[in-house]
C-alpha positions in Angstrom: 0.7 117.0 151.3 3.9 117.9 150.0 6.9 115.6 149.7 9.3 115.3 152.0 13.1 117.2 151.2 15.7 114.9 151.5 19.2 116.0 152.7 21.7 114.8 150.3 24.4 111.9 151.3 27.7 113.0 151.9 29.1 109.8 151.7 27.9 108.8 147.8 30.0 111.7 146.0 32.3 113.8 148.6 34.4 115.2 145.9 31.2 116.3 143.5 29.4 117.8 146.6 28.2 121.7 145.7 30.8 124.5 147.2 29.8 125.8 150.4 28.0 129.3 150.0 29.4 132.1 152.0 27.5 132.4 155.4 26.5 128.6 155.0 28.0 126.5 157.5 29.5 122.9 156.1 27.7 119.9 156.4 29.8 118.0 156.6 32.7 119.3 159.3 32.3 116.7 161.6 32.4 113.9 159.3 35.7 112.2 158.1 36.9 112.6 154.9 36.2 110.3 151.8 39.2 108.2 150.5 40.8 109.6 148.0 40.9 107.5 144.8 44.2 105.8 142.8 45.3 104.4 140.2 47.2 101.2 141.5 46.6 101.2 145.0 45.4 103.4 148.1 48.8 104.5 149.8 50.1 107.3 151.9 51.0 110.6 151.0 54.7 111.4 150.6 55.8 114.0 152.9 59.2 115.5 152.7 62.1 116.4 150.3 63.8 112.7 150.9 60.4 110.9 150.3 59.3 112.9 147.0 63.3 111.8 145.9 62.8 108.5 146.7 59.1 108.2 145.3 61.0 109.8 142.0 63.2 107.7 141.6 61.2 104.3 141.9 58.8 105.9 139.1 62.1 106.4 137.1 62.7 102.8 137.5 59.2 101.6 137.0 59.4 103.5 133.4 62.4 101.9 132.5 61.7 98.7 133.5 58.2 99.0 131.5 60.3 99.6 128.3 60.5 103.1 127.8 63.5 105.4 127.2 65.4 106.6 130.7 65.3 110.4 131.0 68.5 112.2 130.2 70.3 113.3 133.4 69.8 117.2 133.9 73.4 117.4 134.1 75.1 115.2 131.4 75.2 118.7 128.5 74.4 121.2 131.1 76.4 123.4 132.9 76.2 123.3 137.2 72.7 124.7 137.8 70.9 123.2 134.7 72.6 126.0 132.6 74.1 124.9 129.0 77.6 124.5 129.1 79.3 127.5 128.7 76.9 129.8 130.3 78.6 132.3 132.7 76.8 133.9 135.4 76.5 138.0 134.8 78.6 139.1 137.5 81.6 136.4 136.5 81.6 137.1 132.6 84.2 139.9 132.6 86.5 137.7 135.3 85.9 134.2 133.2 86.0 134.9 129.3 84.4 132.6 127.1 86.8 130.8 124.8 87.4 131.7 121.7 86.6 129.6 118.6 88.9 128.1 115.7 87.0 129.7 112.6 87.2 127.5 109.5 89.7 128.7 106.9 92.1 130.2 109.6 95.8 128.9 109.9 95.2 127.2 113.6 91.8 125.9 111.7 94.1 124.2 109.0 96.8 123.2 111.2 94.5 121.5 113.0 93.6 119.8 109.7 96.8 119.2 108.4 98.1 117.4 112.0 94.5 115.1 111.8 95.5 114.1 108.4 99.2 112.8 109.1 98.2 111.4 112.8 95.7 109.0 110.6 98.3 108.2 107.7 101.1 107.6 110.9 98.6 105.0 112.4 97.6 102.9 109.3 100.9 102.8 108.1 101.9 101.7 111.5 99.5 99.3 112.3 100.5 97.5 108.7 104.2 97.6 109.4 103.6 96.7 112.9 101.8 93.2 111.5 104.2 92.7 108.6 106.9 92.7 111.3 105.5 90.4 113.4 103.8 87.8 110.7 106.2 88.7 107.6 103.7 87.2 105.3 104.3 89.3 102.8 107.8 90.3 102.9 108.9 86.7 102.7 106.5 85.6 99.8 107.6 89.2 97.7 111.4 88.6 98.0 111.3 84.8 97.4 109.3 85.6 94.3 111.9 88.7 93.6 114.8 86.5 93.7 113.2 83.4 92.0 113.3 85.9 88.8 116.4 87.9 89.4 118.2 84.0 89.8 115.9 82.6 86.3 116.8 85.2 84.2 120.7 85.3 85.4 120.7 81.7 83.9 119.6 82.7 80.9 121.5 86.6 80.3 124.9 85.6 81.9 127.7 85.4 79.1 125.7 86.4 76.4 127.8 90.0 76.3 131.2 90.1 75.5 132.0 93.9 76.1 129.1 94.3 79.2 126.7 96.9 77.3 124.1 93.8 76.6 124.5 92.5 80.2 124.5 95.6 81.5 120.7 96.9 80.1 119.8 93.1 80.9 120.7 93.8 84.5 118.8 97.2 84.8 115.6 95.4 83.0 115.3 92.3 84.8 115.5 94.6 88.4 112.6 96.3 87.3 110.6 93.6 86.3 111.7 91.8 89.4 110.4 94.8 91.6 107.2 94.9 89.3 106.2 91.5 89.7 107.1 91.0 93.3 105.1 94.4 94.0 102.6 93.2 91.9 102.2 90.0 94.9 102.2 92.7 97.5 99.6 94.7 96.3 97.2 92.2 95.6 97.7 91.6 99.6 97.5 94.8 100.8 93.9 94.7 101.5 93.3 91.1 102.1 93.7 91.4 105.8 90.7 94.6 105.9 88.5 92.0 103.2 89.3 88.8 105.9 88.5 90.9 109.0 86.2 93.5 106.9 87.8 96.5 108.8 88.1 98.7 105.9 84.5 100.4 106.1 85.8 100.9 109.9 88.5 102.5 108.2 86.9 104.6 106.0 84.0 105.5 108.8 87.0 106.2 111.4 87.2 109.9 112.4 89.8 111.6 109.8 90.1 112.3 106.0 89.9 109.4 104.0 92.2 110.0 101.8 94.6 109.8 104.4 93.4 106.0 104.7 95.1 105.6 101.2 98.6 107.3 102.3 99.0 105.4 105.6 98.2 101.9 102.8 100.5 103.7 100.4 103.5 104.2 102.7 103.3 101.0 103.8 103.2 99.1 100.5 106.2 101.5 99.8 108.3 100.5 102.6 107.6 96.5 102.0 108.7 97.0 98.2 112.2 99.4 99.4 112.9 96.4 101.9 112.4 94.3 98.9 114.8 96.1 96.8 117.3 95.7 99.8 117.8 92.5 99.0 117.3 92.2 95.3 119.5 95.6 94.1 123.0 93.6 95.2 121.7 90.1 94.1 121.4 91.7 90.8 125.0 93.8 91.1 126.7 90.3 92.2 125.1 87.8 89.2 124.9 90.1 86.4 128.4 92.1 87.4 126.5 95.3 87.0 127.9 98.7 88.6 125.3 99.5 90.6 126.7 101.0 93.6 129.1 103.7 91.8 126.5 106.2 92.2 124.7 104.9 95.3 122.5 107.8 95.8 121.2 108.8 91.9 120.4 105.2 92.1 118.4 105.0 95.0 116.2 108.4 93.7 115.6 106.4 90.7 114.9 103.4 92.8 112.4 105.4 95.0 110.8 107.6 92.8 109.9 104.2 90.7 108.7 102.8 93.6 106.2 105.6 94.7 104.7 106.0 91.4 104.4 102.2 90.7 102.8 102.3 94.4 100.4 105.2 93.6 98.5 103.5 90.7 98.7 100.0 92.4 97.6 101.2 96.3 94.3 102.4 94.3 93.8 100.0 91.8 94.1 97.5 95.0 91.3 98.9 97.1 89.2 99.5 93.9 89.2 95.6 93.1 89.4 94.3 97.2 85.9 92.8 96.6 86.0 91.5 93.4 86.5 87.6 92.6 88.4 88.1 90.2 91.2 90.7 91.9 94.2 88.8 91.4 94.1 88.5 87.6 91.9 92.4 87.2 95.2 93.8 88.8 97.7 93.5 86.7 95.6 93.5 83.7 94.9 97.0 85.1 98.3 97.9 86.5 101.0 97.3 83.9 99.5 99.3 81.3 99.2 102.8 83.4 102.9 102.4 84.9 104.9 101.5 81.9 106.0 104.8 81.5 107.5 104.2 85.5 108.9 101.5 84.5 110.7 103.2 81.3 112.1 105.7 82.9 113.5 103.9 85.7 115.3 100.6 82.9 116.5 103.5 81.0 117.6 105.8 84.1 119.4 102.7 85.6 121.0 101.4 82.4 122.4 104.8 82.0 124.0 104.6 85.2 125.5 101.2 84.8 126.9 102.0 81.5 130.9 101.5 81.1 130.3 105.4 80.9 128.0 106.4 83.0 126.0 108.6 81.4 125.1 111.0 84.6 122.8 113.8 83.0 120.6 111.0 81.4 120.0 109.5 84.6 119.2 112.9 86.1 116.6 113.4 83.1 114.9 110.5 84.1 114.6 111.0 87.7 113.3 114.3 86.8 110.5 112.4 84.8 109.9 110.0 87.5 109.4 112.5 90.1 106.9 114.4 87.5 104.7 110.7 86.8 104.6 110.5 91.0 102.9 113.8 91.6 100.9 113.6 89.0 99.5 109.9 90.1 99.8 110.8 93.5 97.1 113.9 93.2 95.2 111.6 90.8 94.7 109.1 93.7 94.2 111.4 96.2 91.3 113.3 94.2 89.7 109.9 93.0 90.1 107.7 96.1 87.2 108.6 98.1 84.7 108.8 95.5 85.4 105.1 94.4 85.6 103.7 97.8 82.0 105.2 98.5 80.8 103.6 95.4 
């Protein structure tokens, strides 16, 4: 007696059922479909454009929410139809040209350079004189201290000449050391509001050259010591009866060629020692002996001019030598500045 053949259940497996073979008729055509099998939870089938956007975008949400990255929008570096930026279709390339580029080493290509590098020195030096002006920390601590040793060493040089000479090269020396000592005071300020707020790495990390950082600083540690010598220059002229103004404007090249050279060294010696403990007694240490020769030229420039006879091609000499000491401590600075800063 053989065994009975049983017909297999449709109901245990639907999905793993054999394939109907051709000519065969279905076994199952009357008989309702299994449920499908999920994930989460049984649910209906999205029909339509609006409904697959909608079931999108809750899946975008669930993935976010779950911790993971959001996808980047197709259009946020793309062009309109998914295209990169700058793509043109065929027919519209001849009508719509593509740009053309700025090639490094070009003139528009350093232009573009040369404009970056002055728009940063024109903001740091304005943002400093912007916050001197408004605080004047620093202005009224240098001139105080300017005119405390213009007004000591008066006491001690006035009548000691008889015939002016001595006076006179007294007067041209104790206005340089006046403007060395009170620049001294500004310089070890210049970068205590970046070491207080610590916006000097933001500084040097901002968009731009840095040693544009160090002109902006430099031009505004120049200006503070030239409003300084505003003050000080006819202080001097009315206590030591020096003829400082007969030549107004020789004096005032030797007064601002000084000043920029004496700047140079002391701008970069300043942010080289901002976070050291020890700054305000490494500064001068460091400072006096690499801008004597500024200050030589400019006693012995000035106390050529103030002479009974001025000795005009002397001063010119020295202003010559100035202006030689700045561009050669200028492009010193400049070439060194970055490399200590990122040091």
């Amino acid at each position: 007696m053989g065994r009975s053949r049983r017909r297999p259940r449709v109901g245990l497996l639907a999905r793993h059922a054999p394939a109907a073979r051709a000519g065969a008729r279905a076994a199952s055509q009357s008989t309702s479909a299994a449920a499908r099998r999920t994930v989460h939870r049984p649910g209906r089938r999205v029909h339509g454009c609006a409904d697959r956007a909608a079931a999108r975008a809750a899946l975008v949400g669930l993935h976010h929410v779950a911790g993971h990255a959001r996808p980047r929008r197709r259009g946020s570096r793309a062009g309109q139809g998914g295209h990169p930026a700058g793509w043109q279709a065929r027919g519209d390339r001849t009508r719509c040209p593509r740009p053309a580029q700025t090639l490094p080493g070009t003139p528009e290509c350093r232009g573009a350079s040369v404009s970056a590098f002055w728009r940063v020195v024109w903001i740091v030096a304005k943002k400093d004189l912007a916050i001197e002006a408004r605080s004047r920390e620093l202005l009224n601590t240098t001139v105080f201290f300017a005119l405390s040793c213009v007004i000591v060493f008066s006491v001690s040089f006035v009548g000691e000449g008889g015939d002016g000479r001595a006076l006179g090269d007294a007067a041209a020396g104790i206005l340089w050391i006046a403007i060395a000592f009170s620049g001294t005071l500004a310089l070890g300020r210049t970068f205590e509001r970046e070491r207080y707020g610590d916006t000097l790495r933001a500084l040097l990390l901002a968009p731009g050259a840095r040693p544009a950082v160090y002109v902006g600083k430099l031009v505004g540690v120049v200006g503070l010591l030239l409003a300084t010598e505003i003050i000080i220059v006819p202080l001097v002229a009315l206590l030591f009866q020096a003829r400082l103004f007969d030549h107004t404007l020789l004096l005032a090249a030797l007064l601002g060629f000084g000043t920029v050279g004496f700047a140079c060294v002391g701008t970069l010696f300043a942010a080289m020692l901002g976070r050291a403990r020890s700054r305000d007694v490494l500064l001068p240490i460091l400072l006096y002996p690499v801008t004597i020769p500024v200050m030589i030229a400019g006693v012995r420039g000035t106390a050529a001019l103030i002479q009974p006879t001025p000795q005009l091609d002397m001063a010119r000499l020295w202003i010559m030598l100035l202006l030689s000491f700045d561009v050669v401590f200028l492009t010193l600075s400049l070439w060194t500045f970055e490399s200590v800063m990122t040091e």
